[in-house]
N, C-alpha and C positions, 0 to 999 in steps of 0.2 A: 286921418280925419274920419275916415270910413269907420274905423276901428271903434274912435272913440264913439260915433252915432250908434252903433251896434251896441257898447255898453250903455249909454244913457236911456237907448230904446230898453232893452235887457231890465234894466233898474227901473224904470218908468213902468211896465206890465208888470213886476214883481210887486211890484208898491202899491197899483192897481190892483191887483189880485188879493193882496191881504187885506188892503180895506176895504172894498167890497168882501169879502169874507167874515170881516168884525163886523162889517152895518149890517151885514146881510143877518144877523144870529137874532132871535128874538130874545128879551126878556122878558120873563114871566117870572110874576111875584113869587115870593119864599109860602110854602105852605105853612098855613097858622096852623098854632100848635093845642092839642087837646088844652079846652079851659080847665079840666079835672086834672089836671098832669103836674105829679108831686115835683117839687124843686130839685135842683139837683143836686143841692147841698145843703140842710136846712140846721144851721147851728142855731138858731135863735135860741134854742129853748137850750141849748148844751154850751151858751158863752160863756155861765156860773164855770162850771166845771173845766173849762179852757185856758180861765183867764188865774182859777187856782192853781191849778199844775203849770202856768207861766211863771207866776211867783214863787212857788214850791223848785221850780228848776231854777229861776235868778238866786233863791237863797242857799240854795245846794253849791254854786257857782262863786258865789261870795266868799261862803264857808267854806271853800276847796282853796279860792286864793289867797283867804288871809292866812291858812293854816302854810300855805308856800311859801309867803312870803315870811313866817314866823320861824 
């Protein structure tokens, strides 16, 4: 009986101690980021050229399997 009160105490400060430890942490907001600050990947203006060499590889793809399958 002693034993088991020894571990429920044991468990009980353990479990006290961590969440006091997570409330205890502040949060502070994310630092905003430069308004002038280029994108980190800007295809807009390069989707022409993306979406041809998509087509360009489905018909290369096409024209490999029909010749397989021939």
């Amino acid at each position: 009986m002693i034993v088991l009160n020894k571990k429920i105490l044991v468990f009980t400060l353990v479990l006290f101690m961590n969440t006091v430890n997570v409330l205890s942490q502040s949060h502070e907001p994310p630092v905003p980021e430069a308004r002038n600050a280029p994108p980190g990947l800007p295809i807009d203006n390069d989707i022409i050229i993306l979406f041809t060499i998509a087509m360009a590889y489905g018909i290369y793809k096409l024209v490999q399997r029909s010749k397989k399958s021939a």
